[in-house]
N, C-alpha and C positions, 0 to 999 in steps of 0.2 A: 621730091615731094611724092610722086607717084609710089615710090618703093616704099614709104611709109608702112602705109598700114598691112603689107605684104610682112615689112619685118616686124610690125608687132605681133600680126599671127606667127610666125615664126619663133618667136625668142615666148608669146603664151604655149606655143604647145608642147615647146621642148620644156616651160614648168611644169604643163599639167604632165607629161611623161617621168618627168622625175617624181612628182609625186604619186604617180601610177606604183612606179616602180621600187617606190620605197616601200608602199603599201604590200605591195607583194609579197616584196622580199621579208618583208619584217612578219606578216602573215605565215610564209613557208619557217622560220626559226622560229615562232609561239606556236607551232602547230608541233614541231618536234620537242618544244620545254613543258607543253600543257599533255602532249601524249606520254609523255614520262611521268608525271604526278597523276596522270589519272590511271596508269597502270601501276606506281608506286600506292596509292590508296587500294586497289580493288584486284593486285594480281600477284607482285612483286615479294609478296610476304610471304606467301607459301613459295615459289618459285627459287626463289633465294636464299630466304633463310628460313627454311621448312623445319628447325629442330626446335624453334623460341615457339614462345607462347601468341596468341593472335597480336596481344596489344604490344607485346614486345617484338614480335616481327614488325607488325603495321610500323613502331616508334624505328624500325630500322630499318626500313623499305623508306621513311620519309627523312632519314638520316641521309640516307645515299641522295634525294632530290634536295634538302638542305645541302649539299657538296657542291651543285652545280651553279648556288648562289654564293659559296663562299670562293667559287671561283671568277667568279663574273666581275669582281673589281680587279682581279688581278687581267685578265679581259680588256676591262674598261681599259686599265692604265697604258698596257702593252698597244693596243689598237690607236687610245688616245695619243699618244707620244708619236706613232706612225700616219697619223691623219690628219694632227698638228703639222706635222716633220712635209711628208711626201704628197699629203690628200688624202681624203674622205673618200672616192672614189674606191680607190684598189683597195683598202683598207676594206668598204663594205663585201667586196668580192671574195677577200679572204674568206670574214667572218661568214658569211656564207657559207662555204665551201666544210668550213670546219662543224659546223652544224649540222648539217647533212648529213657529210659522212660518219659523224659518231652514230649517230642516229638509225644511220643502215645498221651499224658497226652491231647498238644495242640488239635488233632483232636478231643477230648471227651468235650470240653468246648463248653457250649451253648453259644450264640451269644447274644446281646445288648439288644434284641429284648423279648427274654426269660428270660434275668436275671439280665437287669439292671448294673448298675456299675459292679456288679462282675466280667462279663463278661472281659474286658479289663484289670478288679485288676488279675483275674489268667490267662488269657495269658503275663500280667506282670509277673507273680511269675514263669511260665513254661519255661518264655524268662531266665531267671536271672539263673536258673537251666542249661540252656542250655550253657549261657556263662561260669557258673562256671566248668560245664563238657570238654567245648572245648579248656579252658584255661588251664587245666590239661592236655591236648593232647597236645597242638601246640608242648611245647617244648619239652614232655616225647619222644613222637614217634620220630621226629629229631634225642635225644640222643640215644633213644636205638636202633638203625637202623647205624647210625655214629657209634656209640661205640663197634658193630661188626665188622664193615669192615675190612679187610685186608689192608695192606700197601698201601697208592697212590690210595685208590680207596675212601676216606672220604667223597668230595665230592658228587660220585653217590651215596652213598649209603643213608649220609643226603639227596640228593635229594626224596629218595623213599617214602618218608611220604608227603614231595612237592607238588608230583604228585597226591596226593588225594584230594588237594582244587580245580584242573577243575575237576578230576574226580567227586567227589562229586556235584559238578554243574552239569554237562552235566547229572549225573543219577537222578538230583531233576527236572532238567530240561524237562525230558525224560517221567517222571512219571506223572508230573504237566499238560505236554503237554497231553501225551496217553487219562490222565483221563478227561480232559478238551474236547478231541476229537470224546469220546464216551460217552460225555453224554449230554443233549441238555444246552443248555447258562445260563436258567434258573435254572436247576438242581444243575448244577455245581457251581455256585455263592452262592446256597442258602446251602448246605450240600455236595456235591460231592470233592470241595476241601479240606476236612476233608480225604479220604482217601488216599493217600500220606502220610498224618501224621503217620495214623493210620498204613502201612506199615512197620512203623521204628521198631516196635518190634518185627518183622519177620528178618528184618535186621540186628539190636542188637543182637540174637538170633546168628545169623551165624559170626559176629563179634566176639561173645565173645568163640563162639567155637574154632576159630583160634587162639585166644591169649593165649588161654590158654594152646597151645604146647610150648610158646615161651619161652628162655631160659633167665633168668636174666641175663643183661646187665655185660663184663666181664671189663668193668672201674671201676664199682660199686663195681664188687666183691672183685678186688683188693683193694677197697679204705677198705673194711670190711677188709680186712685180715692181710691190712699194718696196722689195727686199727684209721685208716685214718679219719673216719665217724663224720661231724660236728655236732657242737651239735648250730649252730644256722646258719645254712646252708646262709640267707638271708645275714645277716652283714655282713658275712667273705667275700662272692660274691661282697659289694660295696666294699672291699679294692682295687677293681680293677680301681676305684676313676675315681672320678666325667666326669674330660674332654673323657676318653674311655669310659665313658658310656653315656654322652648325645651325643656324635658323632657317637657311634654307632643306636641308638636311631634315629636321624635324619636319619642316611643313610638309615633305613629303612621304612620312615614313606610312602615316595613318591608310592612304590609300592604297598602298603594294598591303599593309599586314592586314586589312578587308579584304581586299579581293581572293588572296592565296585561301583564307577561311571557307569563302563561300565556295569559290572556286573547287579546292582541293580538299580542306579539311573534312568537310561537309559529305562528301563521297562516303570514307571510313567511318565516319561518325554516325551520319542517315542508316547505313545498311545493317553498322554494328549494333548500335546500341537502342537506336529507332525501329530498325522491323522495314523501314521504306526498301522498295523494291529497285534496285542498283540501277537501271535503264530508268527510272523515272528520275531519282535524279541526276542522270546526267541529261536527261532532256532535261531538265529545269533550269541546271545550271547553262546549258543550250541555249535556253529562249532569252534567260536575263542576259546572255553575252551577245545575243540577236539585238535585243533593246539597247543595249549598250555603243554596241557599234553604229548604230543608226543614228544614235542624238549626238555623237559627237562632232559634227559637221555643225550641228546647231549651234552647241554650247562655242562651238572657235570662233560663228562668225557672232553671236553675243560680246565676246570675248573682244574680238576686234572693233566691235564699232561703240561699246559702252565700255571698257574698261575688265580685266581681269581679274583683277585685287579683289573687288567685291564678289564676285563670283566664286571666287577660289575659296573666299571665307565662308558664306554663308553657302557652297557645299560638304565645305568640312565641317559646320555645324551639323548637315543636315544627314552626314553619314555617322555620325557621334549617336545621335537622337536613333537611328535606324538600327544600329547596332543592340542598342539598348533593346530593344524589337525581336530581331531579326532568329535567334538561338530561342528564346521564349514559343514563339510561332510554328518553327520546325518542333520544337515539341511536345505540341500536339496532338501529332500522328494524323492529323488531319491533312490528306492529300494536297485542299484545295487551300487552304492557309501556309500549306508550307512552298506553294507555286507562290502564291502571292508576297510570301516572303524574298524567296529569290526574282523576283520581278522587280521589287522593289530596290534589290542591291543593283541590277541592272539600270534602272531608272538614276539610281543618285551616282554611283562611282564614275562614270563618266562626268560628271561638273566639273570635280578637279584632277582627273587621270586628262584628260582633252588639253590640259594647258599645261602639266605640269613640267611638261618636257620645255615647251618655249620659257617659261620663266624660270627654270634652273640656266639656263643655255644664255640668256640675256642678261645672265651675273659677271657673264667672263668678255672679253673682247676677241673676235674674229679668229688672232693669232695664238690664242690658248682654247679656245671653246672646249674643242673635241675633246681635250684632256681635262678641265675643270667638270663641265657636264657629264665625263663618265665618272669621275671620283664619287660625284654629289650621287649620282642616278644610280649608281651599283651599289653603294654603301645603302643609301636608302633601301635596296632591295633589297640586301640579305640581311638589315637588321627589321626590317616590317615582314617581307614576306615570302622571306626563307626559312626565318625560325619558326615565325607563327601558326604549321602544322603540326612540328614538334610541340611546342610550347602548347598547345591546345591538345594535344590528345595524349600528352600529360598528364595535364589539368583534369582532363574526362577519365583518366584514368586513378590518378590520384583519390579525386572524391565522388566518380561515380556521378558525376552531371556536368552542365554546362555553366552553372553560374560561374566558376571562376574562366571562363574562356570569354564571358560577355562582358566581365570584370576588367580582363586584361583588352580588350579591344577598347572598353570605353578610355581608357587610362593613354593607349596608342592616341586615339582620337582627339581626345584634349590635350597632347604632348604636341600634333601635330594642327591644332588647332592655336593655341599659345602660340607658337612659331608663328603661322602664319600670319597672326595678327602682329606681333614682333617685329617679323621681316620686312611687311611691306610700311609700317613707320618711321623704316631707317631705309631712307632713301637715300644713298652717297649724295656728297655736294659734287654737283657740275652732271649728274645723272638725272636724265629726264625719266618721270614713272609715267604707265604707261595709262594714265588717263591726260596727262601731255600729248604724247602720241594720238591718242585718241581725238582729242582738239586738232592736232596738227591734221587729220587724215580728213574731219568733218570738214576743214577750212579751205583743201582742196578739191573737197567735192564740190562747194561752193562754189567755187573761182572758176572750175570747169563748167 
């Protein structure tokens, strides 16, 4: 009785460390995928493909950052198959690892001007490394951060890996700025935004220090012990068949193809076509992924102690309605409406980015997760918000404004808003939803 409460402190700290450590690690890989897009929008195009015109550079400077989402499933699958098979553990260490060093790799590659085609073939081959490394993360960190938690707390604790896509923006963002700040215009264009890159292996460095306290995931362990362990991880995950996976799939596409807009698009677009001054907005895009990060802790424990389904819906309405907004506001030219526009995106995408990862991951069972959760979570990513800088500055190009890019987002939004409502009415038989859970978790706080 005495060792009691000895080892509850014990087995809580080693959760909150996993979830420390997910957060990190998943912060140090969006710090290397958001520093690529936002050098891909505002450097990339002259650097690379210096002979094409702005909008046909810019459309293939965000070609090469579209490459590293069309590799992220093939990522997902490779990692998932390996995290199902061996553990979630080694598997995040890899991905790690591979992320990093393409990333150093990126700021060591000479430019168009030096090397000719090469130049753009191996920032092609650095991008493609980078997808495959981040698509082994998206879903590993999710399950091994969730698959610690304690009772009623699933969703924060999935959130903890969440909260590393603003993180990791605001500190590429941060770095991108600093270095841009202290060095003269010219410098910085021609070699100075190379060091940010070059940073990540300082970072990697301290990433992989932390993981490697972390303790394997104890879903997994049980799945080894019940002799559980699939031997083709991927197939057994679609018996969870077709209609709960392309509706899970949709509900999620709306919030990757918003974010990547604001996030990325909005860089090329603000400076090109707007006249906005390029350090304002990325501090905009800055603050709304500051707000973003912060409420996510909120919306998880909302999420857990009311139920997520309604949440999830009336944030995807309420990023549809914003959207409609949000390209109208920035066009203005008005500094202070177009802060409040991207404040605004910061404010709403977090509703359902904070839970999206637990409720794709709570589709599959234990012994396929890793594999079914990167299928769903990487496909959703590069068909929301891989293509949607391409597909947007297109669009801005084609007819010379943004209506058709507010068009195509509101259209994302009610694709992935229908889903939503779809998916969570078709609840399997002998599958508890998790406003059940939610009863179940009030009913032992009682008792206690």
């Amino acid at each position: 009785m005495d060792n009691q409460p000895a080892r509850r402190l014990t087995v809580g700290a080693a959760r909150r460390r996993t979830a420390a450590a997910m957060l990190v690690g998943t912060t140090l890989e969006w710090y290397d995928f958001f520093l690529y897009g936002t050098a891909a929008a505002l450097i990339f195009n002259t650097q690379f493909f210096p002979e094409l015109s702005p909008t046909a550079g810019t459309l293939a400077a965000f070609s090469t950052f579209a490459v590293g989402f069309v590799a992220r499933p093939i990522g997902g699958l490779v990692f998932g198959h390996f995290g199902d098979r061996i553990g979630r553990r080694n598997t995040l260490i890899v991905s790690l690892l591979m992320m990093g060093l393409a990333s150093t790799a990126i700021g060591l590659i000479p430019n168009f001007d030096a090397i000719g085609f090469w130049a753009p073939a191996l920032l092609v081959m650095a991008r493609v490394i980078q997808g495959i490394g981040l698509g082994g993360e998206g879903a590993g960190a999710t399950l091994m951060s969730m698959e610690h938690a304690p009772a009623g707390k699933r969703n924060l604790y999935a959130g903890f890996p969440q909260m590393g896509t603003p993180a990791g923006l605001v500190v590429a963002n941060i770095v991108f700025l600093s270095t841009s700040a202290l060095l003269p215009t010219g410098a910085f264009e021609s070699w100075g935004w190379r060091i940010p890159f070059l940073l990540s292996i300082v970072l990697v460095a301290v990433g992989l220090a932390i993981r490697l306290r972390v303790e394997e995931s104890p879903s997994f362990s049980q799945v080894v012990e019940d002799k559980g362990v699939a031997r083709f991880p991927l197939r057994e995950a679609l018996d969870a068949g077709f209609p709960r996976l392309g509706l899970t799939l949709c509900a999620v596409l709306a919030n990757s193809a918003v974010a990547y807009v604001f996030m990325v698009f909005t860089l090329s677009y603000g400076t090109k076509q707007l006249d906005y001054n390029k350090d304002f907005l990325i501090a905009c895009v800055s603050v709304a992924a500051v707000v973003w990060f912060v409420s996510i802790p909120y919306w998880t424990g909302v999420a857990d102690r009311f139920g997520r389904r309604r949440m999830f819906v009336w944030g995807s309405l309420a990023i549809l309605v914003w959207c409609i907004a949000f390209l109208p506001m920035l066009n203005t030219g008005n500094v202070v409406v177009a802060a409040l526009a991207f404040l605004g995106m910061g404010l709403i995408v977090p509703v359902t980015h904070s839970v999206q990862g637990a409720i794709i991951a709570d589709t599959f069972p234990a012994s396929v997760r890793y594999s079914g959760t990167s299928l769903i979570l990487q496909l959703g990513a590069i068909l929301g918000g891989g293509l949607a800088p391409i597909i947007s500055t297109a669009l801005v190009g084609g007819s010379g404004g943004s209506a058709g890019v507010t068009v195509y987002l509101v259209v994302i939004c009610a694709i992935s808003l229908t889903g939503a409502v779809a998916l969570f009415r078709r609840v399997p038989e002998g599958e508890r939803d998790d406003e059940a859970i939610v009863a179940e978790v009030r009913l032992a706080e009682v008792v206690e």
